[in-house]
N, C-alpha and C positions, 0 to 999 in steps of 0.2 A: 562424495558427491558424484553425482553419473557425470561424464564427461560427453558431451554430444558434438559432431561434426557432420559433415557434407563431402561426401568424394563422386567418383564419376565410378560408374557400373551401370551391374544389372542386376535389380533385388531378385529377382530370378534365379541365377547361378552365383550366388551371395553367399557362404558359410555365416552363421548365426546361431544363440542358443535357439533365437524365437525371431519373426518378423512380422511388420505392422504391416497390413494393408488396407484399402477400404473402399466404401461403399455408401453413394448417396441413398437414401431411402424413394423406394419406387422403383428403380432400376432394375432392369431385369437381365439386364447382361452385363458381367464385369466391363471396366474399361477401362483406360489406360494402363500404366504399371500392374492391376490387379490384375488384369485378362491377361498379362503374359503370366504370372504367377497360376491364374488357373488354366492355363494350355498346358504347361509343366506339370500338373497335379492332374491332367485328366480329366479338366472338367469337374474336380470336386466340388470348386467354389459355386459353379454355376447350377451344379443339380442340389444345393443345397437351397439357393435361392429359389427353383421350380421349388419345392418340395414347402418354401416357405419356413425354413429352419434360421436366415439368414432375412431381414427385413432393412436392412439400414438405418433404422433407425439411431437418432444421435444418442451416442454413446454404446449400444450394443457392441458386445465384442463374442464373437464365435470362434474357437480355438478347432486347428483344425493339422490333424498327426500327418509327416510329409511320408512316413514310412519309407526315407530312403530315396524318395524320386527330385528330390534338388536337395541340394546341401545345407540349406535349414532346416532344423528339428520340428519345429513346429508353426506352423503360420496363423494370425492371429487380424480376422476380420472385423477392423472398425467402422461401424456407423456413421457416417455423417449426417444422416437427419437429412430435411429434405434442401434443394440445394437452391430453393428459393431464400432461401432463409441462412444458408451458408455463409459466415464470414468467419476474422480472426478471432472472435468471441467463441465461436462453435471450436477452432480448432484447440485454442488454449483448454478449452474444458476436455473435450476429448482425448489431449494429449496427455492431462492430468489424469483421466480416468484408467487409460491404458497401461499408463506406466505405471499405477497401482496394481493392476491386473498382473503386468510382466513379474512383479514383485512380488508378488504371492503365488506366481509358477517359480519362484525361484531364479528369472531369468536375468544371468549377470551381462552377457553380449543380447544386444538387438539391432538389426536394423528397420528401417521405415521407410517408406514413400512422402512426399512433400506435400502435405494434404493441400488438394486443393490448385495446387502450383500451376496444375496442368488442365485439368478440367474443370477448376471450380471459378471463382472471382477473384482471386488472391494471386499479388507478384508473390516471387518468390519469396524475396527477401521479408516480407509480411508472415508468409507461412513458416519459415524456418525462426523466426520472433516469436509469434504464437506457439508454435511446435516448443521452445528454448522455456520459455516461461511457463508454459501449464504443465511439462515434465517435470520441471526443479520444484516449480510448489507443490503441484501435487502429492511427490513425494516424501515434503515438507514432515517433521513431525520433533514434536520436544520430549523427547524421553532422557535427556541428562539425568536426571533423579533418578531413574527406575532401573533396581538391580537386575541384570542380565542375566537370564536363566537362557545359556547356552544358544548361542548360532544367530541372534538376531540380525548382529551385524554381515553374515554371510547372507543374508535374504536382499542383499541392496542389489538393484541392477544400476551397474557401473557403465556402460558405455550403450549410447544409442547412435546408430551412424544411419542418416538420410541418405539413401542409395539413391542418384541424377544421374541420367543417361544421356541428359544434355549440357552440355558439359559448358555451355554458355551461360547456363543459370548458377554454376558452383559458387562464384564470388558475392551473386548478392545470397546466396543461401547461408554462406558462411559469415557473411555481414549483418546477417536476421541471427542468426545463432549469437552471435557477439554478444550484439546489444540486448536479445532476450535471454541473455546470463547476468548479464550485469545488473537490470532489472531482477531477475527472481532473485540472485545472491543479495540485492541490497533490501528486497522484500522482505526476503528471509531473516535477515538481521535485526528488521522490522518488526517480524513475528516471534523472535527470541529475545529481543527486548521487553515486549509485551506480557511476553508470557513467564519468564523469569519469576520466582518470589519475590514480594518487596524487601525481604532483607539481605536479598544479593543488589537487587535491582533499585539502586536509592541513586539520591541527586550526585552523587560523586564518581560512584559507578559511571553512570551517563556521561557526565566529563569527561571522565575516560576513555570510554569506547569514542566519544567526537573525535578525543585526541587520536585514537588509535586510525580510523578514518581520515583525517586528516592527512597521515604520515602516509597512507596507504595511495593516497588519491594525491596530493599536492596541494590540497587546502589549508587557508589561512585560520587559523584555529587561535581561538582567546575565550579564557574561560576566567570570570568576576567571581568572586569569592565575598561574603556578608561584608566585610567594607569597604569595597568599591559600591556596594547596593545602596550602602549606606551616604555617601559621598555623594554618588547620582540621586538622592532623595526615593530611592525606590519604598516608599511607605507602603504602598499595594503589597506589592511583592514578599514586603518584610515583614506585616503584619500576618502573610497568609503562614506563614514557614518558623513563626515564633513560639508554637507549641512544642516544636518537634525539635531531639537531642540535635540534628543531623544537620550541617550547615548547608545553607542551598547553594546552589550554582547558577549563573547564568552563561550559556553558552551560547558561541557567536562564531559561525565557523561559514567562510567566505570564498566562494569562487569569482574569481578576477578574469571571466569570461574575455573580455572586451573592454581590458584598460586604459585605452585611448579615449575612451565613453563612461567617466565612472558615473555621469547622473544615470545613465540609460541602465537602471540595476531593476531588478524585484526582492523581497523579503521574504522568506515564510515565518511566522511565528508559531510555535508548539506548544500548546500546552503540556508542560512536563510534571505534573501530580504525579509520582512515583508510588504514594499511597494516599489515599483519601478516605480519614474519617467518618469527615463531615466538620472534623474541628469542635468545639461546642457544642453544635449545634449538632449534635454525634448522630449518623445514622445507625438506622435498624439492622442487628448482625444478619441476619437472612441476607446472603447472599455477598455480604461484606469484602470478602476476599475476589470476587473480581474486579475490585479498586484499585488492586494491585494495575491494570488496565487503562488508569486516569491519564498516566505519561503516555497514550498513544499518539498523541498529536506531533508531541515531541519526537517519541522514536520516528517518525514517519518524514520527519523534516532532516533528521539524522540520517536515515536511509537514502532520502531523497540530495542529499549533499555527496552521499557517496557515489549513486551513481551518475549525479552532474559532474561531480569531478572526475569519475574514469573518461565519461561520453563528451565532455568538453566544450558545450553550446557558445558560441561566441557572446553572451551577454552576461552581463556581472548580479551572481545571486548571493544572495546573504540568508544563511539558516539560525535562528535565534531562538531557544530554548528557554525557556526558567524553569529550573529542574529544585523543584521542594517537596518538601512533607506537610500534610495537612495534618496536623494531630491535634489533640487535647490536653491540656497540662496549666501548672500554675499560672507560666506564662503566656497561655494561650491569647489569640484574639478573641474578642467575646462579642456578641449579637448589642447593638450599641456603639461600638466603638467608632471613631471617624478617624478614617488615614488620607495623608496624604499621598497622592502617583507623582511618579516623575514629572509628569507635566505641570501640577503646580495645580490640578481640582482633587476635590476633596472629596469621600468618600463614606456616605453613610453603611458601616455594614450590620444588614438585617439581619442576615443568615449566613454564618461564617460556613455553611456548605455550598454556597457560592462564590467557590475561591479561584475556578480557573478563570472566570472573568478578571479578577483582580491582577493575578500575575502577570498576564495578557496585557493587561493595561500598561503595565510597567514596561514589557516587552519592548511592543508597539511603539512607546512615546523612545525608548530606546532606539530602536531601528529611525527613527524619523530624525532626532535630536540628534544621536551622534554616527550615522551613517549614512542620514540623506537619502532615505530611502523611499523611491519615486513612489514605487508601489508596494503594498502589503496583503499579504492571503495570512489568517490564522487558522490552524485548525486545532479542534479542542473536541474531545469526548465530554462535550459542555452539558447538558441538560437532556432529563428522562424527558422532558416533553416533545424533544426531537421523536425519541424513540414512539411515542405513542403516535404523535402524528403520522411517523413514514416505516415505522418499525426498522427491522433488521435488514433491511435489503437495499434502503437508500441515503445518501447522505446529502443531509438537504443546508441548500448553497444560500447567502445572502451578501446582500453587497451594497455600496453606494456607486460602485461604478458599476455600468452595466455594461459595459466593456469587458473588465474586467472576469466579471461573473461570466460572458458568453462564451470568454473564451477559455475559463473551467468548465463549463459544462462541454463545449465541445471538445476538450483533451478527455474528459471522462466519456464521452464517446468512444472515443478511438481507444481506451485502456478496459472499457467494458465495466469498470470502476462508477454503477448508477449513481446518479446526484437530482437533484430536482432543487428549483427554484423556489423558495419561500418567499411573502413578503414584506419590505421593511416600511412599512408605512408611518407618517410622522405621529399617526393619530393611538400610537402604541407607548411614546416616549413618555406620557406622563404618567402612566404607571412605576417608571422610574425617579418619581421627582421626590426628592427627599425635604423635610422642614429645616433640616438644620447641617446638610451639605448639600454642596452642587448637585451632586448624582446619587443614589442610591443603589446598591450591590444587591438588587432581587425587585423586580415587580409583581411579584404573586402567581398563583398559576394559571392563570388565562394568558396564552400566546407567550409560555415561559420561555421558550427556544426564537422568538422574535425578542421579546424585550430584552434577554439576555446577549441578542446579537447590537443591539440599541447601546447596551449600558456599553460593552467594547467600542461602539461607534464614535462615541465620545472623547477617544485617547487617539482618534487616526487622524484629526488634522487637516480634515479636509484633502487629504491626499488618494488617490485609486486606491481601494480598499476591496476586497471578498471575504467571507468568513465561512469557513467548513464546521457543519456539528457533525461529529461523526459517531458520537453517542450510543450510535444503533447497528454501526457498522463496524467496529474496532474489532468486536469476538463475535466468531459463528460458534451456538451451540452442536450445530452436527457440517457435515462434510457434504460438499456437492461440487465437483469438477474441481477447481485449479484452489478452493476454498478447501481449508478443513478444519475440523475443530479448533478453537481457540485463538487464539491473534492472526488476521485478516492480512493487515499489511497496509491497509486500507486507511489512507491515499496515496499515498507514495509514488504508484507509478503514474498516477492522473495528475501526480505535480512533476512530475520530470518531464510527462508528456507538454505539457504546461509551459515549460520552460527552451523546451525542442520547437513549439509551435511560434513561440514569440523572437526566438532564434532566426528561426527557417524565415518569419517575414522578416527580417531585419535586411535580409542578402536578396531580395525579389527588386 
């Protein structure tokens, strides 16, 4: 993994394989840190821009040979796009774009300038956060499986250092560096759990890594095994996971923020579907194998534990998992059936491929019953009809607090992490009304992705509640800035930010 820091220089007289520097779009003359790099090179930078070779547009990157005249090899002009429009969103994608670029010149040293730090809108310590997270994911990628046909692993660029000549900015640089490592490594995590096989990547596995997380960070880590499920009346839960060889898990992994305050907590719950069928109610194999993708909810509450626990927010969060298999088989659950949840309502289930709701259900009545839990956010790769409403690019948010919800949307603000608000209006609920239980597990497809956030509604309590479908957002088919194919990562960092925000007002 590249190693990045912050020291005091001059990117100028800087030794390097290669270095970053850059450029708003429109500009017609370098400036800052860049104009001393092209006074050193003669003006290369700048008769490239007359010439029009050189546009700044975001993301452009123009490679540019020093022949000898400073002691980097190669200088390498990045885009910022125009600087109306410049924030930590521009820089995290830019900084993922480059450092794929560096990678495929083969560049193992780099240094950079602090985009933005100095002429753009951004402290530093923002810039060198952006800069830490769109480097490490960018250059993100899951090739365990794929045999090595020589030198892959020599292509990595191993160290990028942001070269400051104000040597006043070095501590919050290296404080943005910090926390945007911790962040991309627990993304990361995020995106290697997702993207695993289902037959490495099962409910026990996931146990595992909590525990390992746990050990890593100082988290309070318990993980229920089928009877304690059993004990707690988890019917939801037990019903969903009764097809499949593979015993569930429920995990429960706790940062004791501010124990002097334990009601003043929040919950995440995850949806943990390690594989999904469809149960029963078996879906269509076209495309089947990105179900493997179902526990993203869960990884991203696992990730998100990790990095509350390095970063340390003074408030008490609980991450809560139900990690099972949705499969098919003698013992399966069947279309029919009525189970009972933790909470003691009853359960008609239509369509046994609506089963993250159920295990949620269990979750939820868990976090509230046996840990008091003031507030709760689920998120779940719940329903294609997310997808169809917001498609791939947004994860759309519902809630009974609106509180609650404002203040996800505005952490997904500041993490670039899109959301949008859907809504939960009561006159959607009797689509879930069942003849012969309390609730029923599917209202049909009109407004699937509302009613489905309805049927979860019903296990929260009456307590502050949010619900994340992230359906659309968990896997990108292709790669664009700090994103690349396959597992997102996607929430992860919009709930740490989450947890940062509700921290930060606690101490005003």
């Amino acid at each position: 993994m590249v190693h990045i820091n912050a020291v005091p220089g001059d990117i100028a007289t800087t030794a390097a394989d290669a270095m970053v520097v850059n450029l708003f779009e429109g500009v017609t003359a370098p400036e800052g840190g860049t104009s001393a790099v092209d006074k050193a090179l003669d003006g290369a930078i700048s008769s490239l821009i007359e010439d029009g070779e050189i546009s700044g547009k975001k993301g452009e990157t123009t490679l540019i040979h020093t022949f000898g005249r400073i002691p980097t090899k190669r200088v390498v002009v990045l885009g910022l796009g125009k600087q109306d429009k410049f924030d930590s969103h521009v820089v995290r994608d830019v900084s993922a774009s480059v450092a794929r670029y560096l990678r495929k010149l083969k560049v193992k040293k780099a240094t950079s300038l602090a985009h933005g730090a100095s002429i753009g809108n951004l402290s530093p310590r923002e810039s060198a956060q952006a800069t830490a997270e769109g480097t490490l994911l960018g250059l993100y990628r899951f090739d365990r499986y794929l045999s090595k046909n020589g030198g892959d692993d020599d292509k990595e660029l191993e160290e990028l250092t942001i070269i400051e000549q104000d040597g006043a900015k070095l501590d919050a640089l290296n404080e943005g560096i910090t926390s945007g490592t911790v962040l991309a490594q627990s993304a990361q995590l995020v995106r290697d759990m997702v993207n695993e096989p289902p037959n490495v990547m099962f409910p026990e596995r996931m146990a595992e890594i909590a525990v390992e997380v746990a050990k890593e960070t100082g988290l309070d880590c318990k993980v229920l095994g089928i009877e304690d499920m059993q004990l707690l009346g988890m019917g939801a839960l037990l019903g969903v996971t009764a097809g499949s060889a593979r015993e569930p898990k429920l995990i429960i992994l706790q940062h004791n923020g501010d124990p002097e305050h334990p009601e003043d907590n929040i919950a995440f719950a995850g949806k943990g579907i390690t594989f999904d069928t469809g149960g029963i109610s078996l879906k269509p194999a076209a495309n089947m194998g990105n179900m493997k993708s179902d526990m993203g909810g869960g990884a991203s509450v696992i990730g998100a534990m990790r990095a509350i626990g390095m970063l340390k927010p003074n408030i008490n969060v609980i991450g809560i998992v139900p990690a099972v298999e949705n499969m098919p088989g003698g013992r399966a659950q069947r279309p029919g059936d009525i189970v009972r949840a933790m909470n003691g309502k009853t359960i008609e289930v239509d369509n046994t491929d609506a089963e993250g709701r159920l295990v949620l259900a269990d979750a939820i009545s868990y976090a509230i019953q046996e840990i008091k839990a003031k507030r709760v956010v689920d998120i779940a790769t719940l329903t294609g009809a997310m997808v169809t409403a917001l498609g791939n690019v947004t994860t759309g948010v519902m809630g009974r607090s609106q509180t609650l919800v404002d203040a996800l949307l505005e952490a997904s603000y500041a993490t670039g992490e899109k959301m949008w608000q859907m809504p939960l209006f009561d006159e959607y609920k009797s689509q879930n009304k069942s003849d012969w239980a309390d609730v029923k597990n599917t209202g049909g497809a009109p407004a699937g992705s509302i009613t489905a956030a309805l049927f979860i509604s019903e296990f929260t309590e009456g307590i502050e509640w949010a619900h994340m479908d992230i359906a659309g957002t968990a896997l990108s088919s292709k790669e664009s800035g700090h994103i690349v194919k396959g597992a997102t990562g996607v929430p992860m960092r919009t709930l740490v930010r989450l947890v940062q925000d509700m921290a930060a007002a606690k101490d005003v």
